[in-house]
C-alpha positions in Angstrom: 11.6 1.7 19.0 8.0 1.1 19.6 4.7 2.4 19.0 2.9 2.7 21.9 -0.6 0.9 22.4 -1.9 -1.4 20.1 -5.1 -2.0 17.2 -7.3 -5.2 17.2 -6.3 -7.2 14.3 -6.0 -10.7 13.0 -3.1 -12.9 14.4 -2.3 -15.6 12.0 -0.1 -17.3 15.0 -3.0 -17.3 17.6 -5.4 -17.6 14.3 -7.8 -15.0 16.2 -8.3 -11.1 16.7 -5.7 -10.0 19.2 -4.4 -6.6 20.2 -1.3 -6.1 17.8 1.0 -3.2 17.4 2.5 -1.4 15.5 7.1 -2.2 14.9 9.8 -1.2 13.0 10.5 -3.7 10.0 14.0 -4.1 9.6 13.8 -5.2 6.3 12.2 -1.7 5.4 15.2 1.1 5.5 12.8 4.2 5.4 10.0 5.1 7.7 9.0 8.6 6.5 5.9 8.3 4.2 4.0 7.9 6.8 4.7 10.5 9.5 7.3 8.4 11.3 4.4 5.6 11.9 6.8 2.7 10.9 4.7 2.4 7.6 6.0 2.0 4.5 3.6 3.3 1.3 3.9 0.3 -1.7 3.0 2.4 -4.7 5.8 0.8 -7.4 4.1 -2.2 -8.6 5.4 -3.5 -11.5 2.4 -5.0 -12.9 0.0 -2.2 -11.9 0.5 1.3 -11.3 -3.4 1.7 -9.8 -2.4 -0.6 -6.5 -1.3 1.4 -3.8 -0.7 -0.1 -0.2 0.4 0.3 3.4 2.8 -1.9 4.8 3.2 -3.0 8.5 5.4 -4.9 10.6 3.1 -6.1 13.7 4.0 -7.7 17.2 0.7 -10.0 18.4 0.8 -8.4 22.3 -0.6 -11.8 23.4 2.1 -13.9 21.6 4.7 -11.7 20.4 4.8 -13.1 16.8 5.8 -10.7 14.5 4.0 -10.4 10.8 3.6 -7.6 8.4 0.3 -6.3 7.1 -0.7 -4.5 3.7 -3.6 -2.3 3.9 -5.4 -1.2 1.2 -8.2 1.4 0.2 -12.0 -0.9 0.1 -11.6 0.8 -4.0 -8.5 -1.0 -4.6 -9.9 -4.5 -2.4 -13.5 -4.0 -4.8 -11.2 -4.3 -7.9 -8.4 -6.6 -6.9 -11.9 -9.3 -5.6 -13.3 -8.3 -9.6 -10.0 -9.4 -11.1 -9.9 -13.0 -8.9 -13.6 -13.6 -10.0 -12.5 -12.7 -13.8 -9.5 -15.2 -12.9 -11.8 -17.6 -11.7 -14.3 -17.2 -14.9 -11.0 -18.4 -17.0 -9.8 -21.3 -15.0 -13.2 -22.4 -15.3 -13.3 -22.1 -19.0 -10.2 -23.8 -19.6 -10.6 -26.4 -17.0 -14.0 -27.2 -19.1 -12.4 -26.9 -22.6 -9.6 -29.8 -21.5 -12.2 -31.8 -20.3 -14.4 -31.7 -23.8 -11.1 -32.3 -26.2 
C-alpha cells in the first residue's frame, strides 16, 4: 500500500528535488508510531539516547528509485553539526601533532 500524493524532496538517483512519496519499507515490520504513516520513530541509539529520528522509505515519482530518509528535529541537526566541528577541531590537532614529531 501507498500513500497517496507526494512531498518535494531530494532524489539522490536524479541528484535533484523531485516529488517523492511516501512507501512501506519492508525491512521495517511496524508502522504504528506514526499514525499508520509508514514511519518508523528511531529513538534506541546505542551511542546516544538524545538522538531521536523519523525514518522513511521514499519512491522518486519521476524515477521510481526507492531510498529511505531520516528526519530529524533542527535541535538535534544544531548539535549533531557542533559534534562534526568538534570532530573536525581533533583531526586537525592530530593531523598537526604527526606532522611536528
Amino acid at each position: 500500500m501507498v500513500m497517496e500524493g507526494g512531498t518535494n524532496i531530494y532524489c539522490p538517483e536524479c541528484s535533484t528535488i523531485r516529488e517523492c512519496k511516501v512507501v512501506k519499507n519492508p525491512r521495517i515490520a511496524s508502522y504504528d508510531r506514526d499514525g499508520g504513516n509508514y514511519s518508523v520513530f528511531g529513538d534506541e541509539n546505542p551511542i546516544d539516547s538524545e538522538i531521536h529520528y523519523f525514518l522513511r522509505n521514499r519512491e522518486c515519482l519521476i524515477c521510481c528509485s526507492n531510498f529511505e530518509t531520516y528526519e530529524l528535529s533542527g535541535e538535534t541537526l544544531e548539535y549533531l553539526v557542533s559534534e562534526k566541528a568538534l570532530l573536525d577541531k581533533l583531526r586537525n590537532i592530530l593531523k598537526s601533532s604527526k606532522l611536528e614529531s
